[in-house]
Backbone as CSV, one residue per row, in Angstrom:
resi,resn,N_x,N_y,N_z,CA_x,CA_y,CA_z,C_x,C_y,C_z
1,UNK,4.929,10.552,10.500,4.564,9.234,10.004,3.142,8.840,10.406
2,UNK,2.658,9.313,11.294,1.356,9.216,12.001,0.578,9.373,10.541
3,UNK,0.865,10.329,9.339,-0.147,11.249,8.310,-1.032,9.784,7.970
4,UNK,-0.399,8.554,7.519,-0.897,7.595,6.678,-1.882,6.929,7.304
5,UNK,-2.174,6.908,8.798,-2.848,6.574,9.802,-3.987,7.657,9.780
6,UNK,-3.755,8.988,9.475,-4.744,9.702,10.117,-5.311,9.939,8.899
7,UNK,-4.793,10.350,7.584,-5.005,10.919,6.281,-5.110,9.471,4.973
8,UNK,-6.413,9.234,4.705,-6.510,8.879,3.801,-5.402,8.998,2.767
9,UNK,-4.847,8.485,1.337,-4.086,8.485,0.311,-4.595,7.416,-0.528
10,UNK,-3.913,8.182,-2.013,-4.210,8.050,-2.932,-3.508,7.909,-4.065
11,UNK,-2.616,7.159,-4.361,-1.577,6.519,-5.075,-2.171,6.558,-6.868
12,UNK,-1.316,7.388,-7.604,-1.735,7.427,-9.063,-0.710,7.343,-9.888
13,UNK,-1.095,6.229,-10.806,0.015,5.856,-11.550,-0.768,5.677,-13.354
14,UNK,0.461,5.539,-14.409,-0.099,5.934,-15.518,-1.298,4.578,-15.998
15,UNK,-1.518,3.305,-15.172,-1.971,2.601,-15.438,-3.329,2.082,-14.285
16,UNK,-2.838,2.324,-13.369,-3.540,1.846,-12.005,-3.863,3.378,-10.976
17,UNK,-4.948,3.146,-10.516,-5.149,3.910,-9.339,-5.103,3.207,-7.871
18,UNK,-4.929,3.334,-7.006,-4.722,2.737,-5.379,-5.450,3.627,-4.347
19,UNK,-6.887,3.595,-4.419,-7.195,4.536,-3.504,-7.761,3.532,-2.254
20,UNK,-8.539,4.562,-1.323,-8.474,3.689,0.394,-9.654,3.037,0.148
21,UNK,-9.697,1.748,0.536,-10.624,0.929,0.315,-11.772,1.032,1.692
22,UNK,-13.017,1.156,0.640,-14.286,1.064,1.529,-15.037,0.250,1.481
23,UNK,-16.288,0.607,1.829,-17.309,-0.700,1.854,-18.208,-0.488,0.760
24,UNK,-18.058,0.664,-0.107,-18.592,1.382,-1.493,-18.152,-0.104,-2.133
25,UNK,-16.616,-0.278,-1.863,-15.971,-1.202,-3.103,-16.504,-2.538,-2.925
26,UNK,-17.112,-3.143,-2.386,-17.550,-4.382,-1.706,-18.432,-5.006,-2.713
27,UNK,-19.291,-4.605,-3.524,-19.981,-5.045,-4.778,-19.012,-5.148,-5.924
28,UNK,-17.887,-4.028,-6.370,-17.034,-4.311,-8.104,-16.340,-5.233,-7.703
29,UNK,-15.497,-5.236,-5.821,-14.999,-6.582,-5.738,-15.571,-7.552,-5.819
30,UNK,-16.357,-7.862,-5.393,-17.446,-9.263,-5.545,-17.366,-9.808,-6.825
31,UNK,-17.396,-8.565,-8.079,-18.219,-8.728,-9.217,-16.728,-9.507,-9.797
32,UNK,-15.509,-8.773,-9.328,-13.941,-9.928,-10.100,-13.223,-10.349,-9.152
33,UNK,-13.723,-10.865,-8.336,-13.155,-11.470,-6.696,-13.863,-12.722,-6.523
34,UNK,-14.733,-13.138,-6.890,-14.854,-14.570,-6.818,-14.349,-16.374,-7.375
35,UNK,-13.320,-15.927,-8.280,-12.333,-16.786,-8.867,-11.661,-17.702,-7.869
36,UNK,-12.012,-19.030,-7.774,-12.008,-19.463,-6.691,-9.674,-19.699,-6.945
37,UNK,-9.232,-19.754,-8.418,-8.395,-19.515,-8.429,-7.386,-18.400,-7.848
38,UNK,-7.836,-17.181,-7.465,-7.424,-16.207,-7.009,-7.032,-16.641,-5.728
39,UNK,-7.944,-16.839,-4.703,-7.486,-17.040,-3.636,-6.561,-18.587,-3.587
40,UNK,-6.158,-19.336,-4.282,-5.591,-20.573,-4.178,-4.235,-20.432,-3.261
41,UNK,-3.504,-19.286,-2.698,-2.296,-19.424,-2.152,-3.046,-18.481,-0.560
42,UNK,-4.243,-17.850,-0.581,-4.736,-17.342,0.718,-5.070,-18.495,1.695
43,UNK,-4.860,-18.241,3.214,-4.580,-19.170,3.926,-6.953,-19.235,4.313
44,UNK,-7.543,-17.694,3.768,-9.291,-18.128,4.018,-9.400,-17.344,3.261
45,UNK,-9.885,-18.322,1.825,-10.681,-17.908,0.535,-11.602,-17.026,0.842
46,UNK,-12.321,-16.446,-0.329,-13.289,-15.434,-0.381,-14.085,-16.255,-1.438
47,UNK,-15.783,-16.692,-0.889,-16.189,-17.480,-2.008,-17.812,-16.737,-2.622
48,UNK,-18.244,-15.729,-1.587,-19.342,-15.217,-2.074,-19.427,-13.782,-1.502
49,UNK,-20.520,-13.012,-1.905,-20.301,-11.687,-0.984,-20.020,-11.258,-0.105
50,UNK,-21.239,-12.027,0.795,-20.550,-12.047,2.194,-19.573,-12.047,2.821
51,UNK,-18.811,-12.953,2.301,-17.175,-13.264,2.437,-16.168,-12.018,2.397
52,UNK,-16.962,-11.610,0.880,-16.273,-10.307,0.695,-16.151,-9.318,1.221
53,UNK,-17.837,-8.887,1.687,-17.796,-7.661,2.870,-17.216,-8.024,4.436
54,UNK,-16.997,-9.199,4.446,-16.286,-9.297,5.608,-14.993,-9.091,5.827
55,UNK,-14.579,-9.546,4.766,-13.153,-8.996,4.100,-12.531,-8.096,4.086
56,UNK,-13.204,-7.121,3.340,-13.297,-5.724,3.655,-13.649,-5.124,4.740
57,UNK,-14.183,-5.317,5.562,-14.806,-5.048,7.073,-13.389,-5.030,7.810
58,UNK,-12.787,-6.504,7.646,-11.468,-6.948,8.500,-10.533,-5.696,8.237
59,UNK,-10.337,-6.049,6.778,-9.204,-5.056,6.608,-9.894,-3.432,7.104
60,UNK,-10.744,-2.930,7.311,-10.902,-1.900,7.625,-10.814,-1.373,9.120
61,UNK,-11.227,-2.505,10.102,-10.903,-2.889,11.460,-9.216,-2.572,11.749
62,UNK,-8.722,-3.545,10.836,-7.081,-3.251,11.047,-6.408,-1.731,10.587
63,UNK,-7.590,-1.615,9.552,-6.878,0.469,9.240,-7.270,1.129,10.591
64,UNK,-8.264,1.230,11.648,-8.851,2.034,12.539,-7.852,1.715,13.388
65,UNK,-7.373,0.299,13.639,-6.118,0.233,14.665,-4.842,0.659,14.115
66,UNK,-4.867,0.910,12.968,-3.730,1.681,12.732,-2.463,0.650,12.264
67,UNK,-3.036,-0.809,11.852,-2.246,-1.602,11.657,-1.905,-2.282,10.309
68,UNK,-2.912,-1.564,9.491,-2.895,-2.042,7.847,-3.858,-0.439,7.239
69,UNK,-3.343,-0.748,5.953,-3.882,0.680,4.886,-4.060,0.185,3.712
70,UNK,-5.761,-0.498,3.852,-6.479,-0.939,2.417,-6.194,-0.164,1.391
71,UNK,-5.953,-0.824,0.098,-6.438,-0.438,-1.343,-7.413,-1.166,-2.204
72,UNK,-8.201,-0.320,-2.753,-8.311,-1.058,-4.235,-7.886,-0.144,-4.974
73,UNK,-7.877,-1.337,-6.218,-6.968,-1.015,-6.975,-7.989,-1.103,-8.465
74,UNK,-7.592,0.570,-8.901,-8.618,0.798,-9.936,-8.246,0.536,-11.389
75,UNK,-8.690,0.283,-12.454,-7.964,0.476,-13.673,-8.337,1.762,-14.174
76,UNK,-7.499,2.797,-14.798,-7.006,3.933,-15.061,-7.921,4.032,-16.274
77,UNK,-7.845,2.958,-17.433,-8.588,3.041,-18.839,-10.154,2.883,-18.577
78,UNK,-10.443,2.307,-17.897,-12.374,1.389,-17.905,-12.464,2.525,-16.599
79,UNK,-11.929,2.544,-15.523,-12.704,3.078,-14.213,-12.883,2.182,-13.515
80,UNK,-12.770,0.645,-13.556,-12.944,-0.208,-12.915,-11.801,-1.061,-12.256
81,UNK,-13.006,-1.350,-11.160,-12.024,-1.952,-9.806,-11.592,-3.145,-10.534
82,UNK,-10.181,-3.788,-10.367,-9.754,-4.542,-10.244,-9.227,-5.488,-9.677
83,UNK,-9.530,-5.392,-8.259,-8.737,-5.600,-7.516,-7.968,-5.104,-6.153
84,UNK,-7.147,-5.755,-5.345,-7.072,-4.787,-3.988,-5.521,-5.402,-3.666
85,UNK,-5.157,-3.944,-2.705,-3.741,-4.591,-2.088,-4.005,-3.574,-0.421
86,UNK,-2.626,-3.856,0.125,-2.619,-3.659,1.494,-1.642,-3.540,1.903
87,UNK,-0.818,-2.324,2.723,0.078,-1.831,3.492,-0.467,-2.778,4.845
88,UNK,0.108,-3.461,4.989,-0.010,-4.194,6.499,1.100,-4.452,7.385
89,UNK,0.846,-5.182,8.542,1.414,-5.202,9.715,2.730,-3.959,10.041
90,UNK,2.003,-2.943,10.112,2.647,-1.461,10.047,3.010,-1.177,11.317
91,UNK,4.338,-1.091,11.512,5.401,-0.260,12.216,6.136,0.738,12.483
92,UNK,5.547,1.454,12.073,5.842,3.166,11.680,7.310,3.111,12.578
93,UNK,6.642,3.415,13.779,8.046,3.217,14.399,9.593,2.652,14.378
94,UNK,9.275,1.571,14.064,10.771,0.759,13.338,10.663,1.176,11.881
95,UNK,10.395,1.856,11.593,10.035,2.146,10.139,10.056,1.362,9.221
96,UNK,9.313,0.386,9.363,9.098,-1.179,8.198,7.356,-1.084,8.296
97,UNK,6.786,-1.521,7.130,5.353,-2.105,6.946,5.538,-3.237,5.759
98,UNK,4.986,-4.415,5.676,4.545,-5.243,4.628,3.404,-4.527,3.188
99,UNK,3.866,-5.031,2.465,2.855,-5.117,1.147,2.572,-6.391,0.751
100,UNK,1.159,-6.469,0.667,0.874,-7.578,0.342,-1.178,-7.670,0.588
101,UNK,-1.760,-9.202,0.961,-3.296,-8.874,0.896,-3.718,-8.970,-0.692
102,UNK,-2.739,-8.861,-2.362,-2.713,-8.642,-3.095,-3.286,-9.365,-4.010
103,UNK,-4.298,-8.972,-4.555,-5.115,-9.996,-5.452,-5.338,-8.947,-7.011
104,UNK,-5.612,-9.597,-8.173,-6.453,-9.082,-9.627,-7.278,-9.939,-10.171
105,UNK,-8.010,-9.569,-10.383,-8.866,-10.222,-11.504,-7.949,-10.869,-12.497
106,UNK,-8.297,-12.421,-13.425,-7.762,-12.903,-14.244,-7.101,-11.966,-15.255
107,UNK,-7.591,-10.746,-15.826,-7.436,-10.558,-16.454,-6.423,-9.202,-16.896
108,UNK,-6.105,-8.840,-15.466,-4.877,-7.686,-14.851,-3.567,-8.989,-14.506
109,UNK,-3.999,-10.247,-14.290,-2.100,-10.746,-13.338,-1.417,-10.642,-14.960
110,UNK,-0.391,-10.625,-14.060,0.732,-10.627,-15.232,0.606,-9.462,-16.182
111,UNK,0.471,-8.400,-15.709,0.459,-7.184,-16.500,0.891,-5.870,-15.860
112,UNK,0.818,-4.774,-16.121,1.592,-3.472,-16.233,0.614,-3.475,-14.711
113,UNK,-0.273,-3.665,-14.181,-1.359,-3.298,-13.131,-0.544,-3.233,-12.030
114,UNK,0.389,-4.501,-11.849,0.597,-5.143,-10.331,1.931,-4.843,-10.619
115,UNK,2.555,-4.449,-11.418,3.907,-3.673,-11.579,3.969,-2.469,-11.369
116,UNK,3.042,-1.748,-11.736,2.591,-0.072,-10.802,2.512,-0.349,-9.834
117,UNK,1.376,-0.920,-9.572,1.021,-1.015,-7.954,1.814,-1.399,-6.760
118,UNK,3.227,-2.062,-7.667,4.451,-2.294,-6.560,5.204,-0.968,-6.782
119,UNK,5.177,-0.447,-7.724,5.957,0.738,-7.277,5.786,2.202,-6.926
120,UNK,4.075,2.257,-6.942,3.613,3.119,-6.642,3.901,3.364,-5.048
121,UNK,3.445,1.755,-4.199,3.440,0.956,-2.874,4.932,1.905,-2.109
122,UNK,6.165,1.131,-2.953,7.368,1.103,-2.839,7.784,2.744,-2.542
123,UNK,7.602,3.242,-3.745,7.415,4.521,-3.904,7.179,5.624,-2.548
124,UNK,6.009,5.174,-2.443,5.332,5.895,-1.047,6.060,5.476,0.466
125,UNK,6.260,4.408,0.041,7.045,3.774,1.382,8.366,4.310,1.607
126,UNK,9.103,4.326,1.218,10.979,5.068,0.967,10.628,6.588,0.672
127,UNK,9.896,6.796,-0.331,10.659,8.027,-0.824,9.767,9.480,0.364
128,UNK,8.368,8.960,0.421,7.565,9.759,1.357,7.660,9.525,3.000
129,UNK,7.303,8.033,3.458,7.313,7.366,5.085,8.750,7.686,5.466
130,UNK,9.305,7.260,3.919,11.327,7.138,4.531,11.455,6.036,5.639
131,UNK,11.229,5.127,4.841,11.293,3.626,5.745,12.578,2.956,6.027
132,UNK,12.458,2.247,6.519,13.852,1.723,6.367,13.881,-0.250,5.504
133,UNK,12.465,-0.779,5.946,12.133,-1.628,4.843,10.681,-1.942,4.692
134,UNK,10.833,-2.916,3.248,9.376,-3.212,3.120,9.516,-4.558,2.825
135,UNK,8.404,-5.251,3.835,8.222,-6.874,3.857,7.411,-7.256,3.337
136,UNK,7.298,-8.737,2.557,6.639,-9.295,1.560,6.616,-10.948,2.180
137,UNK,5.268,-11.480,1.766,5.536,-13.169,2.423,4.664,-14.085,1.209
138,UNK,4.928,-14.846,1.036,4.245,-15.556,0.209,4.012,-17.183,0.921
139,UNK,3.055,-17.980,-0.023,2.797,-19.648,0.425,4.365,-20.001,-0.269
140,UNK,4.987,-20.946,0.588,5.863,-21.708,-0.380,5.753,-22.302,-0.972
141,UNK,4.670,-22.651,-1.276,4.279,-23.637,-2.938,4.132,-22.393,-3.970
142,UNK,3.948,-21.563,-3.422,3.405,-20.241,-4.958,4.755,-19.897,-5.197
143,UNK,5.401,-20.240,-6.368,6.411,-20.799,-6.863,6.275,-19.634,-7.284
144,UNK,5.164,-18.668,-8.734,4.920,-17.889,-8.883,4.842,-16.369,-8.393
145,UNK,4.525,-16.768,-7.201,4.964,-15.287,-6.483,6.302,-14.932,-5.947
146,UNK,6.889,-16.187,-5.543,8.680,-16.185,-5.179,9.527,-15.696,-6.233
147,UNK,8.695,-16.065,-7.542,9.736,-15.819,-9.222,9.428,-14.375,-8.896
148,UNK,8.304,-13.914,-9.006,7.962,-12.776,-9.051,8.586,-11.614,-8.384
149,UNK,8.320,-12.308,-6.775,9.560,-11.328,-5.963,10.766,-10.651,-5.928
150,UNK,11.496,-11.908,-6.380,13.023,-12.013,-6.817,12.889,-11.365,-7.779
151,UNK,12.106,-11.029,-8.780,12.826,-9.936,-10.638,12.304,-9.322,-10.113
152,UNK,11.608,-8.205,-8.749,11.733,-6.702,-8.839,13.207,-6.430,-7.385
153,UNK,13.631,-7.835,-7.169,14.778,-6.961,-6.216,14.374,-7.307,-4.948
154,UNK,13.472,-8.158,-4.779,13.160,-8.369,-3.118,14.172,-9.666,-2.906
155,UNK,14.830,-9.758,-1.603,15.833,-10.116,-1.400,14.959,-11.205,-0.324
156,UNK,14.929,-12.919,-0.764,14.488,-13.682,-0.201,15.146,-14.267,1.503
157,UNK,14.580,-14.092,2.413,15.221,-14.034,3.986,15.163,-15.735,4.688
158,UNK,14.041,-15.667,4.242,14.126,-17.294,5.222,12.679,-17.932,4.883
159,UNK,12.360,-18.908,5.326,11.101,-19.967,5.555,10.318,-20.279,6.937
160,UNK,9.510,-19.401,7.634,8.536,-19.753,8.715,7.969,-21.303,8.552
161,UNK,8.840,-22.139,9.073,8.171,-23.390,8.573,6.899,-23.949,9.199
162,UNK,5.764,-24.566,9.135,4.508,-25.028,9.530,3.833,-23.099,10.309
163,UNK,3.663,-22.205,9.397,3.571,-21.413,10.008,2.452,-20.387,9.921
164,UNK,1.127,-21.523,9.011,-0.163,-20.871,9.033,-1.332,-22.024,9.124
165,UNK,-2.150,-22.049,9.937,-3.307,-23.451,8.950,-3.955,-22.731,7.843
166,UNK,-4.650,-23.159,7.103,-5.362,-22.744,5.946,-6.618,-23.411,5.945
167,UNK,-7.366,-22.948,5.480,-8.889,-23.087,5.773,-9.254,-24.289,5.289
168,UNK,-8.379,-25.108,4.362,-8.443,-26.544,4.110,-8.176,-27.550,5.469
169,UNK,-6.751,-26.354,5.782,-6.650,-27.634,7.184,-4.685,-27.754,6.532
170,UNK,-4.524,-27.482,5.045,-3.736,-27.522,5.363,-2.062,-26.580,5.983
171,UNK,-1.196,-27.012,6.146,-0.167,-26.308,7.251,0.584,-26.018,6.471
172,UNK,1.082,-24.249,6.088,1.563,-23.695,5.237,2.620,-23.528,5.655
173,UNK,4.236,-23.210,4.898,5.329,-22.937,4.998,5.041,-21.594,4.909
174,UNK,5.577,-20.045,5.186,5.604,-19.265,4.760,7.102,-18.567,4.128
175,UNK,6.908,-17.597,3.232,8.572,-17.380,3.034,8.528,-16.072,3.057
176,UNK,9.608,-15.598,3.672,9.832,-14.087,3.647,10.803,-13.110,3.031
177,UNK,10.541,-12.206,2.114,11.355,-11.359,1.442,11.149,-10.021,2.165
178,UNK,12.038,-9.473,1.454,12.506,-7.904,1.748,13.389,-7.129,0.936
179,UNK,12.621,-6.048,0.716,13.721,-4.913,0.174,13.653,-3.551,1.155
180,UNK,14.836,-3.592,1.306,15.831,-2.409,2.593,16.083,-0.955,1.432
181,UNK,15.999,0.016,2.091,15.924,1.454,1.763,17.403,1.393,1.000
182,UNK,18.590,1.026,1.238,19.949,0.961,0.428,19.279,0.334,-0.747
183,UNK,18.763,-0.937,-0.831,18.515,-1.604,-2.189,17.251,-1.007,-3.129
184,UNK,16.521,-0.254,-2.316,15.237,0.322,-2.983,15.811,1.528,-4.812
185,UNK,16.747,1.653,-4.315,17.090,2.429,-6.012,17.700,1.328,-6.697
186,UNK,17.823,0.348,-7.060,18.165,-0.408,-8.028,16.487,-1.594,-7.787
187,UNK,16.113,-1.559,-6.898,14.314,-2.358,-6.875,13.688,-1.042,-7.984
188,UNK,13.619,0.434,-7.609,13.291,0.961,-8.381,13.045,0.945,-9.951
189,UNK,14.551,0.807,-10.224,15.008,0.918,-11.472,14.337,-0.241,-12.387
190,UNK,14.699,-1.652,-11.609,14.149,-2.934,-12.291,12.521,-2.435,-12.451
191,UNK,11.474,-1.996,-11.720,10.325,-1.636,-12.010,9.892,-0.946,-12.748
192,UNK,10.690,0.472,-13.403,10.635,1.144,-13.862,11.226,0.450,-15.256
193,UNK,12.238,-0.188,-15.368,12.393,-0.908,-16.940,11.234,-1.952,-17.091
194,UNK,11.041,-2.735,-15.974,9.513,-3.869,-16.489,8.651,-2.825,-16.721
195,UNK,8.318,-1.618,-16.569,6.850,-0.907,-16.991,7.155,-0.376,-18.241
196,UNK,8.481,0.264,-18.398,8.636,0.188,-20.150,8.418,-0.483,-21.137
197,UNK,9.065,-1.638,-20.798,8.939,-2.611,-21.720,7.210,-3.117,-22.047
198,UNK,6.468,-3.085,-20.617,5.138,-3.525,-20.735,4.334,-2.052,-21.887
199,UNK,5.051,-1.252,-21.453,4.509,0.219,-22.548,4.354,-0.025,-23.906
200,UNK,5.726,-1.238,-23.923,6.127,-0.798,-25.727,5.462,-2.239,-26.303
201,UNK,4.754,-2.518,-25.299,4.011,-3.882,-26.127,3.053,-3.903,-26.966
């Protein structure tokens, strides 16, 4: 389990690519990462470059400790970045890590992109790490990402109540899901019919 820590990866799917995020990517993000809408449920927006390479900096800090495993996330048709996600707060040991960090450009949400990219994620996590789960958290106002959770099979756990500040100041609820290695073949399956259907559109 150590490999994902020591060995770069590279996640390929018929729509999205997921490779290890560097500081190369720090300009295409910039270029569809500044939507001040995007970050609206992050607890510290990203509002100009700077921001961004710091961003990226962080998350790369946390890959060297061995505690998160950047992506961006490429589009398969153009070559272009779209976007980024993140294997975080990693436990190899208890064999659980989070997915999440997860952002697209306007013009990937709600599409075949971030439906690969969960099961590419998923994928790697169970069928290669052989985990035992994978954790997910959202703002409790992002109503949107809770719907979201729930139709691929993540099984909603509880509410961290007053349990982030946010760079406004204000005091976030957080909520926590999970899907466990027993439930991961029917999470599968639901992903694998939403990417069909997104096929035959």
């Amino acid at each position: 389990m150590e490999d994902m820590r020591l060995d770069p990866i590279t996640l390929a799917g018929r729509f999205v690519r997921l490779e290890p995020l560097t500081l190369e990517h720090v300009p295409a993000l910039t270029a569809v990462g500044l939507d001040p809408e995007l970050w609206r449920w992050i607890p510290t927006p990203v509002t100009n470059a700077a921001e961004m390479r710091e961003y990226v900096e962080t998350a790369l800090d946390e890959q060297r400790r061995g505690v998160s495993f950047p992506f961006a996330v490429v589009d398969r048709k153009s070559g272009n970045v779209i976007g980024s996600t993140r294997y975080g707060s990693i436990a190899l040991e208890e064999g659980r890590l989070e997915i999440g960090w997860t952002w697209y450009t306007s013009k990937f949400q709600r599409t075949a992109a971030n439906t690969e990219a969960k099961l590419l994620l998923l994928t790697h996590a169970f069928d290669v790490l052989k985990l035992n789960r994978v954790e997910f958290k959202t703002d409790a106002l992002n109503e949107q990402s809770r719907r979201a959770l729930a139709r691929i099979g993540a099984v909603e756990e509880g509410t961290f109540r007053r349990h982030r500040i946010t760079s406004s100041g204000r005091v976030r609820d957080t909520v926590y899901f999970s899907i466990i290695n027993s439930e991961w073949p029917a999470a599968r399956a639901r992903l694998l019919a939403m990417l069909d259907q997104a096929r035959g559109r």
